[in-house]
Legacy VTK file of the C-alpha trace (Angstrom):
# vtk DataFile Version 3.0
C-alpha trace
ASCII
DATASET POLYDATA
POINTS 222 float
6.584 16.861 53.242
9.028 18.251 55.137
9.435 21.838 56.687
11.019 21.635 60.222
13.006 18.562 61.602
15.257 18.351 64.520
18.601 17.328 65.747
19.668 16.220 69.007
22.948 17.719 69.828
24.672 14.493 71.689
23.491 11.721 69.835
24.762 13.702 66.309
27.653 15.263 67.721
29.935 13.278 65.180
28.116 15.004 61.946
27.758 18.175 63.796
31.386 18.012 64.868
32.901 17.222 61.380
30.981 19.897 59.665
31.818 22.680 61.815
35.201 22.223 61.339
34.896 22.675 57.317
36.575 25.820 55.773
32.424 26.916 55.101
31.858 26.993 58.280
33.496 30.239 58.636
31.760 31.822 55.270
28.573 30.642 56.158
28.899 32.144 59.554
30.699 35.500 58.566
29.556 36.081 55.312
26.131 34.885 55.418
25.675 36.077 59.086
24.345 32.633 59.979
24.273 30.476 62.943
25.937 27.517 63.159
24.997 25.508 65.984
23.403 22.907 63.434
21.394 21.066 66.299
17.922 21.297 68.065
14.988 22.959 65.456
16.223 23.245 61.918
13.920 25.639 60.185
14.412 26.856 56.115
17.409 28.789 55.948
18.794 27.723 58.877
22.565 25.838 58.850
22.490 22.137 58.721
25.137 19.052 58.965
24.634 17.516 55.567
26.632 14.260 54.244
28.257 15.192 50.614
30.624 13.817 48.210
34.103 14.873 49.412
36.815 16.511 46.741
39.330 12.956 47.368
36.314 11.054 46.335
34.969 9.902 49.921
32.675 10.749 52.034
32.346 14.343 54.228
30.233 16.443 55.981
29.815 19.804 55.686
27.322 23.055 56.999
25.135 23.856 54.301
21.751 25.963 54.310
18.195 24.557 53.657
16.508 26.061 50.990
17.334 26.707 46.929
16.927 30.061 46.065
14.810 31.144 41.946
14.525 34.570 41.506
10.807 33.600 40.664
9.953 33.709 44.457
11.362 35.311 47.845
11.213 32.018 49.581
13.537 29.034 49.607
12.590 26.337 47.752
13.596 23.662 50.871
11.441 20.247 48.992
12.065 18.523 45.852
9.310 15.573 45.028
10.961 12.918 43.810
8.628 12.368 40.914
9.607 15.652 38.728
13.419 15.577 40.051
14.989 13.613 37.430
13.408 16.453 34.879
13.157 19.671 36.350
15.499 21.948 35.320
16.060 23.050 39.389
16.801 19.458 40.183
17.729 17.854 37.463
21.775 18.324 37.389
21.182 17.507 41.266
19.871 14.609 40.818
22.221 13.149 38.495
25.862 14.183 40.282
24.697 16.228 43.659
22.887 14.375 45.626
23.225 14.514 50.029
21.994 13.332 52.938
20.614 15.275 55.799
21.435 13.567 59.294
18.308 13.877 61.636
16.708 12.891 64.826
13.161 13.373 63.598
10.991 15.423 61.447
7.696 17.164 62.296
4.421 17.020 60.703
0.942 18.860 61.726
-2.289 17.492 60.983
-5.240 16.104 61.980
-5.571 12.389 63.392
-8.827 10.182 62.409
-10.310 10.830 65.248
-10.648 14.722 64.442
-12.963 16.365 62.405
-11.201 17.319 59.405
-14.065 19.401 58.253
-13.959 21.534 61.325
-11.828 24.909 60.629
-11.223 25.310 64.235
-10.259 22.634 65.003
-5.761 23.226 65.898
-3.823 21.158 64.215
-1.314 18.351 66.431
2.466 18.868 65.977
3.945 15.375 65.230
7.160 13.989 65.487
7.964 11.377 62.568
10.937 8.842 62.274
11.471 5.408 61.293
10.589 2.462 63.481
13.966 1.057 64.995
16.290 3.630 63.983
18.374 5.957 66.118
19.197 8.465 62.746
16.416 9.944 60.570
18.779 10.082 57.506
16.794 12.290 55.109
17.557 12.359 51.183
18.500 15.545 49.743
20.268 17.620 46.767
22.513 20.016 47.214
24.449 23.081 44.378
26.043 25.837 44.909
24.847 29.369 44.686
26.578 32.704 45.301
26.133 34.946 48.050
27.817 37.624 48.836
30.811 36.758 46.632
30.837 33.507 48.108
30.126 29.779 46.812
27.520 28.578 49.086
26.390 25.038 49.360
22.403 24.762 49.713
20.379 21.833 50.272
16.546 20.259 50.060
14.457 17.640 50.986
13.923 15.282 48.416
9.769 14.177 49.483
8.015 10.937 48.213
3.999 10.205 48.709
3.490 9.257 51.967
3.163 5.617 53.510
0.626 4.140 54.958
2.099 4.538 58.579
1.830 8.482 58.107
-2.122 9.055 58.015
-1.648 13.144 58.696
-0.315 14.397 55.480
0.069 12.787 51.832
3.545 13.881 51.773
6.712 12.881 53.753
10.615 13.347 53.213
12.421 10.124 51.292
14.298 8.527 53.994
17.370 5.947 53.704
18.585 2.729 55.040
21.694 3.894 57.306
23.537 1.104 54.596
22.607 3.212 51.983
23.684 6.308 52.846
27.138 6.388 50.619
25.792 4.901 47.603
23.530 7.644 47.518
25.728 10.124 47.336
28.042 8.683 45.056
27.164 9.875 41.305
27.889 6.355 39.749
24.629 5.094 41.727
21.234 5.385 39.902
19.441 7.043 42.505
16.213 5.878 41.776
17.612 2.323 42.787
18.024 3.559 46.150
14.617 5.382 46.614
13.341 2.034 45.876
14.367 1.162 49.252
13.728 4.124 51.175
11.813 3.492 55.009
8.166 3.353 55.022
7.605 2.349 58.496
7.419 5.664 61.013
6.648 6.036 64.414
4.184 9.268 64.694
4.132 10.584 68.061
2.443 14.109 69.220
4.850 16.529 70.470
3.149 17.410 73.746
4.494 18.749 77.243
5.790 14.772 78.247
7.335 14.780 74.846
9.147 18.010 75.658
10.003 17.066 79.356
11.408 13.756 78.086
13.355 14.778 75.469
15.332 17.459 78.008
16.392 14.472 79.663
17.861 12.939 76.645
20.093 16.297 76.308
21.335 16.464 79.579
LINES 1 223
222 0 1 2 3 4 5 6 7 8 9 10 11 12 13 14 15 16 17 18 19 20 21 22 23 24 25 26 27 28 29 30 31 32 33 34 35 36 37 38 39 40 41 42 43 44 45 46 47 48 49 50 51 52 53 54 55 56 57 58 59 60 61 62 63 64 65 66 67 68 69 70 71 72 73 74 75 76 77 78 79 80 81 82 83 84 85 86 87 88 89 90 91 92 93 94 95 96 97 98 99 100 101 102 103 104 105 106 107 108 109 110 111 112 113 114 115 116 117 118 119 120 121 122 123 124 125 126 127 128 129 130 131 132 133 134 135 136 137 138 139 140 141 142 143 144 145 146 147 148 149 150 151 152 153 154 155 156 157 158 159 160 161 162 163 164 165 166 167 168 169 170 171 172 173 174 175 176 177 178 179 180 181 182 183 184 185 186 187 188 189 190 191 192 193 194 195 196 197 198 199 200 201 202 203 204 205 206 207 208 209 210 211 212 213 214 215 216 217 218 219 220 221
């Protein structure tokens, strides 16, 4: 599952960079009264740096918001599970030609580890920070359409989630992450995409997000 993630401003700069300098930038700001920082907590709704299809046929990068809107609820719709994506009617057309890829330095989880009592209702649930063993970019695996707002054509975005591995013992749940070589074959429509989820990362690194956590990772932004 995944509701919150985060990413560092320095390390990203490069997607952050290349998608503020997109024409949407400006509507998405203006129009949609939105920030557009696109680094530290990314919450749903909130602007992200998200790696599309460009119109020449390459590769860009370009601010879009997290979270599908359906007039059935108020709330965005910011996760897709992989297993009803190819069928859905919300996903489907996604899935086939509009797929993305959300650059990130980690995503949170909260939960419980074995050692607490699951069964205990007071128990306060650990934050966790989640990303793949050996890798510098949590690249998660999204779709993306566009939806108007305000008399605008807005690009939105969501997680596409998978069961979770065996490394994440907090929630049964967790976002579909790529290889950093797969990235551009995701995105490109030709590409079955189940081919690539095949090879998604499995192995995480689960750390609680505690006061050292916090201290050290001010360093890293300085």
């Amino acid at each position: 599952m995944c509701t919150w993630f985060y990413v560092e401003s320095k390390p990203l700069s490069l997607y952050i960079d290349k998608a503020k300098t997109s024409p949407l930038a400006n509507d998405i700001m203006v129009d949609m009264a939105k920030n557009i920082a696109m680094y530290g907590d990314i919450r749903p709704t909130d602007v992200a740096a998200v790696i599309a299809p460009a119109r020449n046929g390459g590769v860009g990068v370009f601010p879009m918001i997290w979270g599908f809107t359906h007039e059935a609820t108020n709330k965005p719709i910011i996760n897709c599970r992989i297993e009803t994506a190819e069928t859905r009617p919300m996903w489907k057309e996604s899935w086939q030609s509009r797929r993305c890829v959300i650059p990130a330095s980690w995503y949170y989880e909260w939960g419980m580890s074995e050692t607490e009592d699951v069964n205990n209702s007071k128990v306060k649930k650990t934050k966790y920070a989640i990303q793949p063993t050996g890798a510098d970019v949590t690249f998660l695996a999204g779709l993306y359409r566009y939806e108007v707002h305000r008399g605008k054509q807005i690009p939105m975005f969501s997680v596409i989630t998978r069961e979770a591995s065996e490394s994440i013992r907090i929630h049964d749940r967790m976002p579909l992450i790529l290889r950093q070589e797969d990235v551009v074959n995701w995105i490109c429509a030709a590409t079955p995409p189940k081919d690539i989820s095949k090879k998604s990362l499995t192995d995480m690194i689960v750390e609680p997000v505690n006061d050292h956590y916090a201290a050290d990772l001010v360093k890293r932004l300085i």
